[in-house]
N, C-alpha and C positions, 0 to 999 in steps of 0.2 A: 504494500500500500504506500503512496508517494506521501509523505507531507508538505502541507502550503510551506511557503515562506510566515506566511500570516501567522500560521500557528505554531514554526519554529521560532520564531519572534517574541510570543505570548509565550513560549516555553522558556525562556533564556533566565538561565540561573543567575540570579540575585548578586551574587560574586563575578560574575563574570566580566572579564578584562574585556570590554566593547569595542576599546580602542584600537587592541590590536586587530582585531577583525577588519577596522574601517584601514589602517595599515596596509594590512595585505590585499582587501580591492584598490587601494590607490597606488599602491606602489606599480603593480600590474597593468593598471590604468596608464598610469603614466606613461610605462614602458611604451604601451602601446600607442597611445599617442604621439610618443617621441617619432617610433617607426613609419607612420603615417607621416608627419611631415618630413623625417629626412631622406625617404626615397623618392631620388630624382630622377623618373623614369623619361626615356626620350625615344623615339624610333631607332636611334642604335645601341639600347642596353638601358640597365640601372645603374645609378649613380648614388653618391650621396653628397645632398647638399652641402653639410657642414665641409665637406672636400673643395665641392665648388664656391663656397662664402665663406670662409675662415675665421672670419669675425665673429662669427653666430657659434663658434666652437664651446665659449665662455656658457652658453646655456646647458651644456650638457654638467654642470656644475648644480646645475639644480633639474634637470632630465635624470641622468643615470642615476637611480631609484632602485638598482637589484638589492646596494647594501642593506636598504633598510628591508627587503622582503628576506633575506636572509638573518637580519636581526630576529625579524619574528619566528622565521622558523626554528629559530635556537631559544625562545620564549614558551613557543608551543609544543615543542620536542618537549624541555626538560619537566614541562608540566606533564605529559602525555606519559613518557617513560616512567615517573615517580608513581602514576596513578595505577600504570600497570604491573609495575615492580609490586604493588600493595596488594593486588588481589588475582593476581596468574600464578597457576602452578604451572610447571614442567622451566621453559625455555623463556625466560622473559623476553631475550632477544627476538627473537621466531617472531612470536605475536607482538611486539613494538614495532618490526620492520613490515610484517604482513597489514597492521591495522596504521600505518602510514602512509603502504605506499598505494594502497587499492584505490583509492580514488584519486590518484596521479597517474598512476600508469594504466589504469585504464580508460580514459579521453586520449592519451600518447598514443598507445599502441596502436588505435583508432584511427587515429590522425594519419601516424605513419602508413600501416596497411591502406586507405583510404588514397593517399597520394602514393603510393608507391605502385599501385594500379594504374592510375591518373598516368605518372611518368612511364611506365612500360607502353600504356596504351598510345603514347605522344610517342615515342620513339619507335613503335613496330610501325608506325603512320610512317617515319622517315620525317618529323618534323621537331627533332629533338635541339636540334643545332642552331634555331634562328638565335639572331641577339634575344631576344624578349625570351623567347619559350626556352633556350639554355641559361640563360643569368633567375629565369624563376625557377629552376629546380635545381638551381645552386644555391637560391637565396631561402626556399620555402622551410628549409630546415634548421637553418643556421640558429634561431632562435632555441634548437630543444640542444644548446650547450647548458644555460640554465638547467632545466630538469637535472642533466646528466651531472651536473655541482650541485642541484639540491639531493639528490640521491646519493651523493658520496655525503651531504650534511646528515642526512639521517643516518648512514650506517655509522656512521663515528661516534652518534650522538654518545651512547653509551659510557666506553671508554674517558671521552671529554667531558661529560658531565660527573665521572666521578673526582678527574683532575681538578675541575671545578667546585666541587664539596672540599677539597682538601686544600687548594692555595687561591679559589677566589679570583680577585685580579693581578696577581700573579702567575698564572694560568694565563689567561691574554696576554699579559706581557710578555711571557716564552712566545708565545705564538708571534706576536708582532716583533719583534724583536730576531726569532728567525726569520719572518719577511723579510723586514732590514739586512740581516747578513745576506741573505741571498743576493740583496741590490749591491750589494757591497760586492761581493765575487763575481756576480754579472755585468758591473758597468768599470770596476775600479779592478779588476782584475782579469777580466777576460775570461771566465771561466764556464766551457760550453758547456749548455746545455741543462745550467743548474737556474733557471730562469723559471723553467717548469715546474719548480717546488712550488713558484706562489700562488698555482693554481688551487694548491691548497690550500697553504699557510693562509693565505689576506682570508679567503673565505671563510676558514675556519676560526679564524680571530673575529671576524665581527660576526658569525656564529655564539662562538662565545660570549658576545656580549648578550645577545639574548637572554642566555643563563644565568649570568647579573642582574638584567631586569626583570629575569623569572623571582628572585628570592629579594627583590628591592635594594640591589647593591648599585644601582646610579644614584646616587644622590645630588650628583651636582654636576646637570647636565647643561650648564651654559657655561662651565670650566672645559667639559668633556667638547662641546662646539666647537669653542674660540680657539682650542688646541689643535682639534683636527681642522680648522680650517686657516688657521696660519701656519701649521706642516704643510699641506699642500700647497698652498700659495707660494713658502718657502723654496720645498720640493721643485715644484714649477720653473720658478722663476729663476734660481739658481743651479738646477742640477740638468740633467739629459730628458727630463721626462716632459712630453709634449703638455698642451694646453689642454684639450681634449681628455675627459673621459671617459669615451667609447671609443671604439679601433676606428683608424682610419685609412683608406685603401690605397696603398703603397708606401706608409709609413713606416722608419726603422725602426721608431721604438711607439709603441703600445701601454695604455694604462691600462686595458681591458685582456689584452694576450700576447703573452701572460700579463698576469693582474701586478702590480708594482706597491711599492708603500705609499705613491700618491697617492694611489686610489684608495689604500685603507684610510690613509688621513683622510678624505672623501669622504668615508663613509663611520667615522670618526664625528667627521661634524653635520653628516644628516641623520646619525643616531639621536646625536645630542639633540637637535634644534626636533626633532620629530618627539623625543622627550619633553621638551620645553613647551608643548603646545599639548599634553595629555591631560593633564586636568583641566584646562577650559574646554576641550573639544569634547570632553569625558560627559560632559553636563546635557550638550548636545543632544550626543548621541543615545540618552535617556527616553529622546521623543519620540514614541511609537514609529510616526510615519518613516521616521531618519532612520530608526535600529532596522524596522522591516527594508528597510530600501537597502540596506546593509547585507543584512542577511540573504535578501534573494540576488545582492550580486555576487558573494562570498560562493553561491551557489552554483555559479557557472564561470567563476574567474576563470580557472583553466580552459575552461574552452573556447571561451573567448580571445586568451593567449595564444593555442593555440592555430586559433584558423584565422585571427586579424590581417596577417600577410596575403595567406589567401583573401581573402577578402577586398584586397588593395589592389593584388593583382588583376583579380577581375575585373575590381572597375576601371584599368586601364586597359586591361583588353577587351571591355567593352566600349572604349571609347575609339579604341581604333577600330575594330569590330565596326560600328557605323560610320566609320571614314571621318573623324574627326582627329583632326591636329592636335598634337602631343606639341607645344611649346616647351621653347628650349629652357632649361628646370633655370630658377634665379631670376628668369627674366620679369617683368611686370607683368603682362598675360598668366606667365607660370601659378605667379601669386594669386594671379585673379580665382583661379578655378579652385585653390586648396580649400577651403572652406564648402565649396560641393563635394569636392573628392573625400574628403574626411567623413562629410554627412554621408553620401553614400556609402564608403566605406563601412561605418561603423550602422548602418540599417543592414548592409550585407552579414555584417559579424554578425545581426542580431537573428538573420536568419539561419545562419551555422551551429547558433547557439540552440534556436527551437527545434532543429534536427537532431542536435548530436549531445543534448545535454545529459539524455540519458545516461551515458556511459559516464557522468563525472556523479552521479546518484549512488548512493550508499547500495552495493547488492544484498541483494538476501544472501543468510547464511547459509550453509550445506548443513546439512541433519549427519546428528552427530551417533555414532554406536554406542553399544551400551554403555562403554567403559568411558566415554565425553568426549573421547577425539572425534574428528570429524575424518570421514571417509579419505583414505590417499594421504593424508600427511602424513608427514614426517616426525612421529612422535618419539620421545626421549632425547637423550643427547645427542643424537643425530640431527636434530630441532636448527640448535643454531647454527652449525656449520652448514647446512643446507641451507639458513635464510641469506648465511654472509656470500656463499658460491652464487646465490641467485640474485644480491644488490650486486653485486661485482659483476657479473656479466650484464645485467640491465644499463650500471651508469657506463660504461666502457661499450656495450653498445647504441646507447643514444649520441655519447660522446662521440663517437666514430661515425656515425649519419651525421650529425653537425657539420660535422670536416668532408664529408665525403659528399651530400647532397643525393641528388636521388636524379643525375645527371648520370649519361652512361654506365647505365644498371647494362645495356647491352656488350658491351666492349671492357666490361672486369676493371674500370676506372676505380682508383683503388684513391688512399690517404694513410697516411702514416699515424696512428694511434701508439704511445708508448714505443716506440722504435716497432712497431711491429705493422705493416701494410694491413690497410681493413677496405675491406668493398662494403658497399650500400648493401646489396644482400646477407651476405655475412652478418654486418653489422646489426639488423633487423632480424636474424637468427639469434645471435645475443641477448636482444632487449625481449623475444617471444620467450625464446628458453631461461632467462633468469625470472622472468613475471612467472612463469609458471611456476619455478622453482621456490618463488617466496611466497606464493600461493598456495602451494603443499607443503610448509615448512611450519604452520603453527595452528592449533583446530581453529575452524571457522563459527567464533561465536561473535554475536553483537558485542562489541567493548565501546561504550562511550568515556570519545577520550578527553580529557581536560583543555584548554588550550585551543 
């Protein structure tokens, strides 16, 4: 049976942190809006703006918004993990990983399969290679690197969160602080290859900070701002690291990939300042109409992340589709149409959303045998090394479609994942067989989770 929004609304526990809720549909929001205006699409490919206007780089300053969807997730983790620590027998890991990641990777899986038809059936046509139809199945992916960093954020949660019960914020400062050495052996000594550490480190630092404002350890979050944003400004202005942070295309150096200490200091001071605006916003969001509007976006964020590119796409190939002029991106014409393209755009998301939102809904459980497991799992200590083999091939396979794109699925067009070559198919063999994996790794009962 589905429930309203209306009536998860009218249910919401009296305790409940609202704010982070409103968090993680804006952060998401954001993103997506950011994507909407920076692709500069033309009759010879996609572009991005901030590339072609340089100037407008400075907004991604208050755009790039993942940290703070990673703060929360390290919020709602440590709350969700404690809760299930308290009342699971067997594998506490299994079911932490199984009851986090089902309603993420099932809208993904989705997603992928879904376009991964779309591009085969584009490229058996012979029409895989134009500018527009190869630059969109290069591009339509690139966003599930996210997932594939929020799903290394969940399987670590465990481990980190106990380092976090024992040294607090000193526990983040290890973690920042290896970021920094990394910058250190990568820009001040040339050292290959160790750059890909802060794929983790920056993440997992402002991860951690989640688990500080799970147990009320910010307390002084416009020290915590003013710090991260006069490191970056610093960082910026003085060191090798661009203005920009999101990637930009042909750039030597990246605050986005790998991720850099700018960008933790970034996300440093849109923790703080997203701290600093929780108890007025907090009062707000007490208003019926505002919490339900909350709640039923919370209810299809992923999906709407998901398919927004799609989305964009279409409406530019429905714009050539009727023979209409694609001006050239920056120019004044360009600017005139953004404001229909976005509207459109985002009426298309809202129809992606009414088709596919099922898949981001809570499933029903599987009926469980006498003894309370649920059918096909992986019960006893086999529990969690089954759930840890199945987040590890999920995020390593989403990771690997990011980089690889869903462009020459015919011709074994490969990307290098961890020193190791991944095709688009493979890689989608990964993300099916680890979902499944952490599917059968813990019984399937209803756990409602904190956070």
């Amino acid at each position: 049976m589905t429930v309203s929004a209306r009536d998860m609304a009218a249910a919401t526990p009296a305790g409940r942190d609202r704010y982070v809720d409103l968090l993680r549909v804006a952060s998401l929001g954001t993103v997506i809006a950011g994507h909407w205006l920076m692709a500069a699409v033309s009759s010879d490919g996609i572009g991005n703006l901030l590339a072609l206007v340089p100037a407008l780089q400075v907004l991604t300053w208050g755009l790039q918004i993942m940290p703070v969807f990673f703060f929360v997730g390290g919020f709602s983790h440590a709350l969700s993990y404690r809760s299930l620590a308290r009342r699971t027998e067997g594998s506490v890991y299994a079911a932490f990983l199984r009851a986090r990641l089902r309603r993420l990777l099932r809208p993904t899986l989705a997603f992928v399969l879904v376009w991964a038809a779309v591009a085969l059936a584009v490229q058996l046509a012979g029409r895989g290679d134009g500018p527009l139809t190869g630059a969109a199945l290069r591009l339509v992916t690139q966003p599930l690197w996210f997932i594939g960093i929020y799903l290394a954020m969940v399987a670590f949660t465990p481990p980190l969160l106990k380092l976090h019960e024992r040294h607090g914020w000193a526990a983040f400062a290890a973690l920042a602080g290896a970021a920094a050495l990394v910058d250190v052996l990568r820009f001040a000594l040339g050292v290959p290859y160790v750059e890909f550490l802060n794929f983790a480190l920056v993440w997992l630092a402002v991860h951690q900070l989640g688990f500080l404002r799970a147990d009320g350890r910010i307390r002084r979050p416009a020290v915590l701002a003013a710090a991260g944003l006069a490191g970056a400004a610093l960082l910026v202005a003085c060191g090798p690291y661009p203005l920009s942070m999101v990637g930009m295309p042909g750039e030597k150096v990246s605050n986005m990939a790998p991720p850099t200490l700018a960008l933790l200091c970034h996300g440093l001071w849109l923790v703080g300042a997203v701290q600093l605006a929780a108890r007025p916003v907090g009062g707000w969001l007490e208003r019926p109409r505002v919490w339900r509007a909350v709640v039923t976006a919370n209810g299809v964020a992923m999906t709407a992340f998901l398919w927004h590119l799609t989305a964009m796409l279409a409406v530019y190939g429905a714009q050539l589709a009727l023979g209409m002029d694609l001006p050239a991106p920056a120019t004044a014409a360009w600017w005139a149409q953004v404001p229909v393209r976005i509207l459109a755009a985002a009426a298309l998301t809202g129809v992606f959303v009414a088709l596919l939102r099922r898949f981001e809904a809570p499933a029903p459980a599987r009926p469980a045998d006498p003894a309370g497991t649920a059918a096909g799992t992986a019960a006893g200590p086999a529990a969690g090394p089954v759930a840890a083999l199945g987040i590890t091939l999920c995020l390593l396979g989403v990771l690997g479609l990011s980089m690889t794109g869903l462009g020459g699925l015919l011709d074994g067009h490969s990307a290098t994942l961890v020193a190791v070559p991944l095709t688009a198919p493979a890689a989608i063999a990964m993300a099916l067989g680890g979902a499944w994996l952490v599917e059968r790794s813990a019984p399937a009962r209803r756990v409602r989770l904190r956070g």
